[in-house]
Structure formats: structure tokens, C-alpha cells
N, C-alpha and C positions, 0 to 999 in steps of 0.2 A: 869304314866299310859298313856299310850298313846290312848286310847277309850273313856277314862274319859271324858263323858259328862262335867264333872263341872269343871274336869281340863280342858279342851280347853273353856270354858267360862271364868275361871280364869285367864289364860293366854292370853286372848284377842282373840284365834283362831276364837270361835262363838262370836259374837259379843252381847250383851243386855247393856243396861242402868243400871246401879249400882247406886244403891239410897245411898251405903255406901262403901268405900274401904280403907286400908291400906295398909303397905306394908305384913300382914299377915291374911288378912279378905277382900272378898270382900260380898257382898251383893245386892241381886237384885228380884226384883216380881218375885213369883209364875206363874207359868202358866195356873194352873188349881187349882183358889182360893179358900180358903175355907173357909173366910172370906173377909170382905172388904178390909182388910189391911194384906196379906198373903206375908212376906219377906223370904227369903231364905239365911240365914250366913253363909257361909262355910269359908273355912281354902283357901289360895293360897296352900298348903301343901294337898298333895295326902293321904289321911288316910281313910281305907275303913268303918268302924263301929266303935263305939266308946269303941269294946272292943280290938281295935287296937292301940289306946292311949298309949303311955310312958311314964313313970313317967317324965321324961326331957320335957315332950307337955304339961303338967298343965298349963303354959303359955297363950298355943296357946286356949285352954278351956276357959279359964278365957276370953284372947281376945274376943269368938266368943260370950260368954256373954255380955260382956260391948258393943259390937260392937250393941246387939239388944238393949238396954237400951239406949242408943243414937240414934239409928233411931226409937224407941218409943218416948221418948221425940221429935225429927223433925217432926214423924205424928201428932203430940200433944195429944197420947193415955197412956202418963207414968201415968198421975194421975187416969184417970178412969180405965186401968189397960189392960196389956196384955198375954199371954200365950206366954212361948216356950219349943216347944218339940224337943225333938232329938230323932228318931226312929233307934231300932240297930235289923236287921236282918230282913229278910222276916216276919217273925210271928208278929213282931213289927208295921210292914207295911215299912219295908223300901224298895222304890223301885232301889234308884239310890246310888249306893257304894262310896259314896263319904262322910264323916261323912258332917251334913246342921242341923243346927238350925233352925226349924219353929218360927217366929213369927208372931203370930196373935192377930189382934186388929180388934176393929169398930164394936164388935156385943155382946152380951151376953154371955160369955162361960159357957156351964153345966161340972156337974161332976155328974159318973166318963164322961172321954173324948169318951169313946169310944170303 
């Protein structure tokens, strides 16, 4: 995609600070946080919503999980505990088509979210 906010941040185009990166995950702060600790997972791989997944990307899912589970652990919020959501389509609140793991920590989460 070549408009792809997250792909040209993936691909180094836009520049930020990535608190987490592999060769298929990179990760980096929230802009506009919703918590103290608000990380953003996404795929280096172009996938618009998560009902865009293929059975052959279970892989890449799994990745952007373990990928929050380790930068919970570096904030030091695995044990008192953190949320991650993945929002699929407008109705859901997705704003940006790029499938992105919320991670959030550093505050009390209620239920339901939202």
C-alpha cells in the first residue's frame, strides 16, 4: 500500500522510535494515548482488518501477540496486567487499515471496554 500510514512507518519512510521490532513486528507509542502505556503492534506486512487474515498469517497473529507480551514485560506491567485490543472496521473504532494490536497498561482497565 503505498498511503499506508503504518506501512511507510514500517518501512522507515515516517520516521518514530520503536520500543519493539523484528523482522515481522515492529512496534512503537500511541499518538493520542489512552493510557499511560499505549504501544501500537502492527505486522511489517500490509493486512487491512483482521478479517483479512489467511490461514498461512496465524503465524504473523501469533507474532504480534508475543511481540505485546514482551514489551509488557520491558514496561514492567506483565504481572499487574495489560490489555490488547485489535479493532476490525469502522463500527469497531478502527481508524487506520492497517491490522495494530493496542497495548495498554499503567492504569485500571474496566469492563465492558467500551
Amino acid at each position: 500500500m503505498t498511503d499506508c500510514i503504518f506501512c511507510k512507518i514500517a518501512n522507515g519512510e515516517i520516521k518514530t522510535e520503536f520500543v519493539y521490532q523484528d523482522d515481522a513486528v515492529v512496534a512503537f507509542r500511541d499518538l493520542n494515548p489512552q493510557a499511560p502505556h499505549h504501544i501500537l503492534c502492527i505486522p511489517r506486512q500490509h493486512v487491512a482488518t483482521t478479517n483479512d487474515f489467511q490461514p498461512e498469517q496465524a503465524a504473523l497473529i501469533g507474532k504480534l501477540v508475543l511481540a505485546a507480551a514482551r514489551i509488557a514485560k520491558q514496561l514492567g506491567v506483565a504481572e499487574d496486567g495489560y490489555r490488547t485490543v485489535m479493532n476490525c472496521n469502522r463500527g469497531a473504532g478502527q481508524t487506520v487499515f492497517h491490522v495494530h494490536l493496542h497495548l495498554l497498561a499503567g492504569r485500571q482497565m474496566h469492563w465492558p471496554p467500551g
